[in-house]
NUMI-803156 format. One record per residue (C-alpha): residue in one letter; x, y, z. Coordinates in steps of 0.1 Angstrom, whole numbers, padded with zeros to 4 digits, always signed. Layout:
N
aXYZ;...
% end
This chain:
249
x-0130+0271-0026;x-0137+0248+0003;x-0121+0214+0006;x-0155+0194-0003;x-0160+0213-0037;x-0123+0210-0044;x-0122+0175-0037;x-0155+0173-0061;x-0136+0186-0088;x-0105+0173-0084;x-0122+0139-0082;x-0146+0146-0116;x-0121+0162-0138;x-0095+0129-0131;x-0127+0108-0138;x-0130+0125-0171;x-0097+0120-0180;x-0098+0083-0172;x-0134+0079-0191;x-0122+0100-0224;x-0091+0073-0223;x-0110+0037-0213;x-0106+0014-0241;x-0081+0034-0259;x-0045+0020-0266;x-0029+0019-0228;x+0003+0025-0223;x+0020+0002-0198;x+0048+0014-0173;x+0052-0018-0152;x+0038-0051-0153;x+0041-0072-0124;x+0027-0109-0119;x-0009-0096-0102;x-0009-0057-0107;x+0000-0033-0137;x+0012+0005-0134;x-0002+0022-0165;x+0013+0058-0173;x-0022+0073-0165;x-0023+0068-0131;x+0002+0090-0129;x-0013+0119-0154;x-0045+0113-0135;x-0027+0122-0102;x-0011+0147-0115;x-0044+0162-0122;x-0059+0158-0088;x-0023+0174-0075;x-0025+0204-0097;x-0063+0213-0090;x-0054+0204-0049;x-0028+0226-0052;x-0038+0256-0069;x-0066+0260-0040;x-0045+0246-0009;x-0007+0254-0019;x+0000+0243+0015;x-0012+0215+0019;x+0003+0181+0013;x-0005+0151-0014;x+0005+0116-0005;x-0005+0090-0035;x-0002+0059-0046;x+0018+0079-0070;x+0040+0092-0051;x+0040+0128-0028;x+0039+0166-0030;x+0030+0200-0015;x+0041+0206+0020;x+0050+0171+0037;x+0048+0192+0069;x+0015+0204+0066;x-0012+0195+0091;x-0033+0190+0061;x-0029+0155+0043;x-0042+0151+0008;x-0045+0110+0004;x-0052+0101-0032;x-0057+0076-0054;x-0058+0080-0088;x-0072+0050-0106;x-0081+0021-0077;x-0091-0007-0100;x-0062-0002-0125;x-0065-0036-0138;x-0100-0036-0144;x-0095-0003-0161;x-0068-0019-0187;x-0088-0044-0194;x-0118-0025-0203;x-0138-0035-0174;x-0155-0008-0162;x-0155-0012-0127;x-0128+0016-0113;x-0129+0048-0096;x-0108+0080-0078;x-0104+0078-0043;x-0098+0113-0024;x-0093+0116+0014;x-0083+0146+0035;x-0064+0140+0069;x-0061+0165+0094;x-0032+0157+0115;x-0044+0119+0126;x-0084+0122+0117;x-0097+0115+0084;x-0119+0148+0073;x-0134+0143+0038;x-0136+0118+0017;x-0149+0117-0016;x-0151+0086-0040;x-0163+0091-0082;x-0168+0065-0103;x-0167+0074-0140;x-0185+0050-0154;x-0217+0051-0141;x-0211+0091-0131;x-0215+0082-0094;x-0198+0102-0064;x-0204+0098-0027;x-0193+0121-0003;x-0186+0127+0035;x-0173+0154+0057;x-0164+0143+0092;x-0195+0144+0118;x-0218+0149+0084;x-0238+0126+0066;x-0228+0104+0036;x-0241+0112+0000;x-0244+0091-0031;x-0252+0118-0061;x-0266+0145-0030;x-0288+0117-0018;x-0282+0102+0018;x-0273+0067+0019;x-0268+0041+0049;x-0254+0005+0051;x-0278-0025+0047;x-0302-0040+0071;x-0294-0073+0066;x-0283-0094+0100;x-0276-0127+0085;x-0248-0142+0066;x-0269-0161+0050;x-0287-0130+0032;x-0257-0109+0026;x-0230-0103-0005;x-0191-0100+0008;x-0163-0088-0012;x-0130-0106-0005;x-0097-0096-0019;x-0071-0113-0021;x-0038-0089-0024;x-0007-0088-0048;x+0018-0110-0023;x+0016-0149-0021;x+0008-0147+0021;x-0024-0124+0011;x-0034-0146-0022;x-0035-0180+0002;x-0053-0159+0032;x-0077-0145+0005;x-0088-0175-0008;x-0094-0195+0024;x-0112-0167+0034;x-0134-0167+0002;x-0141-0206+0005;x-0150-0203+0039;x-0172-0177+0034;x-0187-0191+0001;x-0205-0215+0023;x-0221-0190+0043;x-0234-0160+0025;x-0259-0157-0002;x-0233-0147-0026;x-0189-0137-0028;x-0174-0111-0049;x-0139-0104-0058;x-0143-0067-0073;x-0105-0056-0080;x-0114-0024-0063;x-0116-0015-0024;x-0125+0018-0024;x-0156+0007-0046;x-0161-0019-0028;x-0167+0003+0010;x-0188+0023-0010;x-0210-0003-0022;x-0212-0011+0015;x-0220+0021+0027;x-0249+0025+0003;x-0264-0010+0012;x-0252-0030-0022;x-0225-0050-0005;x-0225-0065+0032;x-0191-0071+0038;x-0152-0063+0026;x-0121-0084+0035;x-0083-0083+0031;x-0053-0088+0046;x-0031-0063+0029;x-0046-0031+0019;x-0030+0002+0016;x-0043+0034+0031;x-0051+0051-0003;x-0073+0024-0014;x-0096+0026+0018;x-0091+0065+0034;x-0122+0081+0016;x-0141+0050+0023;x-0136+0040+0059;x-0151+0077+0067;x-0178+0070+0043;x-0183+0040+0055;x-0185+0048+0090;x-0207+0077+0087;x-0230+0056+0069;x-0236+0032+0104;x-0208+0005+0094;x-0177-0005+0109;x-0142-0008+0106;x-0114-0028+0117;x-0079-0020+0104;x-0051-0039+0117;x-0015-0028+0108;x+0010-0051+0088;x+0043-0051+0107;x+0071-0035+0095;x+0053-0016+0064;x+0041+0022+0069;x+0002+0027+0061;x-0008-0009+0052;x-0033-0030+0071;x-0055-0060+0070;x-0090-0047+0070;x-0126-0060+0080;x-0149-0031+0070;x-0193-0043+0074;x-0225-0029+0076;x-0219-0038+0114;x-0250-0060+0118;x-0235-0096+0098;x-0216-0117+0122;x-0183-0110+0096;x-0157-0123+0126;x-0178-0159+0118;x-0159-0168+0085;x-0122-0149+0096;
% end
C-alpha cells in the first residue's frame, strides 16, 4: 500500500467511527474552560495508528493524542483525530481527521476527510490538490471587501483578546467573518475557494499540517510564525494569496 491510499483509509475508517458515534451519549475525559478531551479522540487515533502501522511499522505517529512507532524514523505521521472536538460534542456537524506525512523537515501528503458531508481532499507534495478526485484551487477574489475570513480565537486568554480584535477589525472590512471551531476545515475551505482567509495566533501543527500543503498546492499562502518557548505551535496567516490579509493584522 502506498502512503496516499493508506492515509485514505486511515482517514475514512476514523471518519466512520466518528459518524457511527455523532450524537450518541459522549463520554467526556477532560473539560477545560474553552476545550473538551472526549474518550474518542483517543479510540479514533488509535485507529488511524493501527491502520498506519500495520502498512509502515517504521514509521512514526505524533498526535494530538500523543505518539508512537519509531520516534526516530525519517517518516513522520502527524495526526489529528477529531479537529473540531467541540463542535463534534455538541452535535454540530462541522469536524474532520486531519493526516499529514513529514519526511524529515518537508511536509509530503496530506489528506483531510470530513464525515459529514463524505468529503476528502488530498495532496502529495509537487501534485495537485483534490476535493472528492476533482482538482480544486483557491478563490479569485482580490478584495477584502468581497471575501469570507475565518478567525480563531485559541484556548489561552493572550489568543482569546488577539482573536477578537482581529475579528472586529476585520468585520469592518470583508463581506463576511467566520469562527468555524475547526482549522484544518477551515484551510481546506480555502484551498477549494469557499473561504478567503484563516487567522490565529496559537495553532498547533496537527491542526494545520495536511492543510498548509493543501493549501499551498492549491495557489495560497502561508505564513507560520513560531510561539516562543512551545515546540510545534505557531501563529498562522494562511489566504488565497490575492486579499490584502496583512491589512486587518
Amino acid at each position: 500500500m502506498n502512503f496516499l491510499d493508506a492515509a485514505e483509509q486511515a482517514a475514512r475508517q476514523a471518519g466512520a467511527l466518528l459518524r457511527e458515534n455523532f450524537e450518541t451519549t459522549i463520554e467526556v475525559d477532560e473539560a477545560l474552560h474553552h476545550d473538551l478531551k472526549i474518550a474518542l479522540d483517543k479510540e479514533s487515533q488509535d485507529l488511524i495508528t493501527r491502520i498506519l502501522l500495520d502498512s509502515f511499522p517504521d514509521h512514526a505517529i505524533y498526535g494530538e493524542e500523543g505518539l508512537a512507532g519509531n520516534q526516530g524514523s525519517d517518516y513522520q505521521w502527524i495526526v489529528d483525530p477529531i479537529d473540531g472536538t467541540v463542535n463534534f460534542y455538541y452535535g454540530i456537524p462541522h469536524y474532520c481527521v486531519s493526516i499529514a506525512l513529514r519526511h524529515k523537515e518537508d511536509l509530503i501528503l496530506g489528506v483531510i476527510y470530513d464525515p459529514s458531508m463524505d468529503e476528502l481532499w488530498t495532496v502529495e507534495k509537487g501534485g495537485k490538490p483534490y476535493l472528492n478526485g476533482r482538482e480544486i484551487s483557491v478563490s479569485p477574489r482580490t478584495k477584502l471587501e468581497e471575501s469570507i475570513l475565518f478567525v480563531g480565537c485559541g484556548k489561552t486568554e493572550e489568543a482569546l483578546e488577539t482573536g477578537l480584535e482581529r475579528f472586529k477589525r476585520a468585520s469592518l472590512r470583508a463581506r463576511k467573518m467566520r469562527m468555524m471551531g475547526s482549522a484544518a476545515l477551515g484551510m481546506a475551505y480555502i484551498a477549494c475557494g469557499r473561504l478567503d482567509a484563516y487567522v490565529e495566533s496559537r495553532i498547533s501543527l496537527w491542526d494545520i499540517a495536511a492543510g498548509q500543503l493543501l493549501l499551498e498546492a492549491a495557489g495560497g499562502t502561508t505564513q507560520l510564525s513560531p510561539k516562543e518557548g512551545e515546540s510545534d505551535v505557531w501563529s498562522i496567516v494562511a489566504s488565497n494569496g490575492k486579499i490584502p490579509i496583512d491589512e486587518i493584522l
